[in-house]
C-alpha positions as CSV (number, residue, x, y, z in Angstrom):
1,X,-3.7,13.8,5.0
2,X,-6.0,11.0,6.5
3,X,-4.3,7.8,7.9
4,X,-6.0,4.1,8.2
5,X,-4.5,1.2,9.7
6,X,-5.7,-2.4,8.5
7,X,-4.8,-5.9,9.0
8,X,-5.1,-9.2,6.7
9,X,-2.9,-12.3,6.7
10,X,-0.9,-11.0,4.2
11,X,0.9,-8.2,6.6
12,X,-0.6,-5.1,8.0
13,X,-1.5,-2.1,6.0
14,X,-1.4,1.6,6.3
15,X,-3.9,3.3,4.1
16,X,-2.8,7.5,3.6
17,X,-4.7,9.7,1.7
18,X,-3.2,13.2,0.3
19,X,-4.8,16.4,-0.6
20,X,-2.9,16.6,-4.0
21,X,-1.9,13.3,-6.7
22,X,1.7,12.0,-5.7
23,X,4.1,10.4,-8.0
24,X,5.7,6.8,-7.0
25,X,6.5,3.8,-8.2
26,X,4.6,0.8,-6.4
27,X,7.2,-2.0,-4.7
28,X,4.5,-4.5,-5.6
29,X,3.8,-4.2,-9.1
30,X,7.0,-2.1,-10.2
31,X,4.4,0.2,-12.2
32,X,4.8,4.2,-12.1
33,X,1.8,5.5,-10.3
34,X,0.1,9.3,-9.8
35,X,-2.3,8.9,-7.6
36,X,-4.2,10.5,-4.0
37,X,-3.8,7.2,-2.2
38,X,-0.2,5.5,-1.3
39,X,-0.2,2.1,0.9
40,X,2.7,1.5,3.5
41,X,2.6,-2.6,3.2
42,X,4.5,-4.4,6.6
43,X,4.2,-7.7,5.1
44,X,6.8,-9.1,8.1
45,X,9.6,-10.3,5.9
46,X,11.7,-7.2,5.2
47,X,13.1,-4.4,7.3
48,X,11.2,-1.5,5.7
49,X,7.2,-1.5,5.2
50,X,6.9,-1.6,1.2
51,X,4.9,1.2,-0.4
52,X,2.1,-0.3,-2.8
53,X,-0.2,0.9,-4.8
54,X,-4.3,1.0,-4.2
55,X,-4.6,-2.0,-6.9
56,X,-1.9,-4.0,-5.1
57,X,-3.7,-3.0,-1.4
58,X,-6.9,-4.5,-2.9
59,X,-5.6,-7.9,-4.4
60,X,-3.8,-8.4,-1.1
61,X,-7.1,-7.5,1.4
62,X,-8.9,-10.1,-1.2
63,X,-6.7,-12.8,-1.4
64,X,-6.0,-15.4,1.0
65,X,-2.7,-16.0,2.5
């Protein structure tokens, strides 16, 4: 598994990559997801870091605050 830490004004980010697909459902979007890549999002409101999907990750790195 490979790790990536990133930072936008939106929150900070943890990027993982696994060596097999995963099954989750994104916090963002509420949509079922299989994929390689899960997001850990710390947007600084909640308690926990919220775990996104790679869609969600790249709306919020584009979009401003």
């Amino acid at each position: 598994m490979t790790e990536k830490r990133n930072q936008s004004p939106n929150g900070s980010f943890l990027m993982r990559r696994f060596p097999e697909r995963i099954e989750f459902v994104c916090d963002r979007c509420l949509q079922p997801k299989v994929a390689k890549i899960q997001v850990e999002w710390d947007d600084g409101r909640t308690l926990q870091p919220k775990v996104i999907c790679n869609g969600c990750y790249g709306r919020l790195m584009s979009a401003p605050d």
